[in-house]
C-alpha positions in Angstrom: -21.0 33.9 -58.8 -20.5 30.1 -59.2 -16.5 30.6 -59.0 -17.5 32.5 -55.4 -19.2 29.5 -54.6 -17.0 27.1 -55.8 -14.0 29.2 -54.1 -15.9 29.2 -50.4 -16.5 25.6 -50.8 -13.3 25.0 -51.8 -12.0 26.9 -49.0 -14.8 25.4 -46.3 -13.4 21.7 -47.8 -10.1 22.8 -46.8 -10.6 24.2 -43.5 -13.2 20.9 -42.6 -9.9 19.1 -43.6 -7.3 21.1 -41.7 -10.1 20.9 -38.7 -10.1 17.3 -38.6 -6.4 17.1 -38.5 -6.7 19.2 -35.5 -8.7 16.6 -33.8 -7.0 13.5 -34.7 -3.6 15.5 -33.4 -5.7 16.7 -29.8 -6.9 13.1 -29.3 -3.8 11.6 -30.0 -1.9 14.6 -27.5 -4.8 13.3 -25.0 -4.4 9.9 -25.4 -0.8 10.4 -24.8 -1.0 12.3 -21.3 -4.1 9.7 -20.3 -0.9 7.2 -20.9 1.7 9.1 -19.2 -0.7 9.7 -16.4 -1.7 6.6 -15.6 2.2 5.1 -15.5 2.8 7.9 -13.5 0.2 7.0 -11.4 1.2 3.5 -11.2 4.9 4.2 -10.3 3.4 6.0 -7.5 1.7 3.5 -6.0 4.2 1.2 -7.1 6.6 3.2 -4.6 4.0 3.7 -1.7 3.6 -0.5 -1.9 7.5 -1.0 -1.9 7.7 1.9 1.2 4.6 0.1 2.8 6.2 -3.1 2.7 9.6 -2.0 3.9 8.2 -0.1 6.9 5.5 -3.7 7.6 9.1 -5.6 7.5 10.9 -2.9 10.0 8.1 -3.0 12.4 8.4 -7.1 12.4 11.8 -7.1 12.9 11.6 -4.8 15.9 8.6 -7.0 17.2 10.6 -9.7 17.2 13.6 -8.1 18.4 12.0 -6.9 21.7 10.0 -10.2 21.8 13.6 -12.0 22.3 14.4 -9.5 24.6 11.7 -10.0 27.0 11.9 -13.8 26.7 15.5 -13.4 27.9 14.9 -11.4 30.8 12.0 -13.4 31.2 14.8 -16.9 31.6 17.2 -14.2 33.4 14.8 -13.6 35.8 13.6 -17.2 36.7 17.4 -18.3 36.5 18.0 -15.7 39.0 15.3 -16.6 41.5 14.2 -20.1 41.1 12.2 -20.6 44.2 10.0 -17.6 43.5 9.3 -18.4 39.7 8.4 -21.9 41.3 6.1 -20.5 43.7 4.4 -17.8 41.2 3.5 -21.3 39.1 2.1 -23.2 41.9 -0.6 -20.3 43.0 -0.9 -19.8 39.1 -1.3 -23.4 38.9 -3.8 -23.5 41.9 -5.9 -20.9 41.1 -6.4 -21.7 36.9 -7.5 -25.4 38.9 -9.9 -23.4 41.5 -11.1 -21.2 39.0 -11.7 -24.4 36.5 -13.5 -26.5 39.0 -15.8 -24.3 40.3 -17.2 -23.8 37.0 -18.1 -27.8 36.3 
């Protein structure tokens, strides 16, 4: 009976052993795709950032494109008709001093 006894504990020794193998190995395998998850995660937003800042850049080039093209029309249109851009700045002129005055 005590070589039963000593075989099962032998046997419950080994498989304890073989178990905690198994769970240094699954922790290590987790530890490994909580690695390869998170620099997959990072390269993610990494790109959206980089995307983000390219579209940001395209939309400020494109503001200033059309901002240079209404400040030429702007000076085509005064060169064009001088007496009227003078006029629109005299009323304008007038009226920011009307408006101005009445308020003191």
């Amino acid at each position: 009976m005590s070589n039963t006894i000593d075989g099962a504990a032998t046997d419950i020794a080994k498989d304890l052993a073989a178990l905690r193998r198994d769970v240094a190995n699954l922790a290590e395998a987790m530890r490994g795709l909580a690695q390869d998850q998170t620099r997959n995660a990072g390269l993610r937003l990494s790109d959206a950032v980089g995307d983000a800042r390219t579209k940001i850049a395209g939309v400020g080039d494109e503001a200033q494109k059309r901002a240079r093209a209404t400040n030429t029309a702007f000076e085509g249109s005064i060169e064009a008709n001088p007496l009227a851009a003078t006029a629109i700045a005299l009323a304008a002129g007038l009226l920011i001093g009307w408006i101005s005055k009445s308020r003191d």
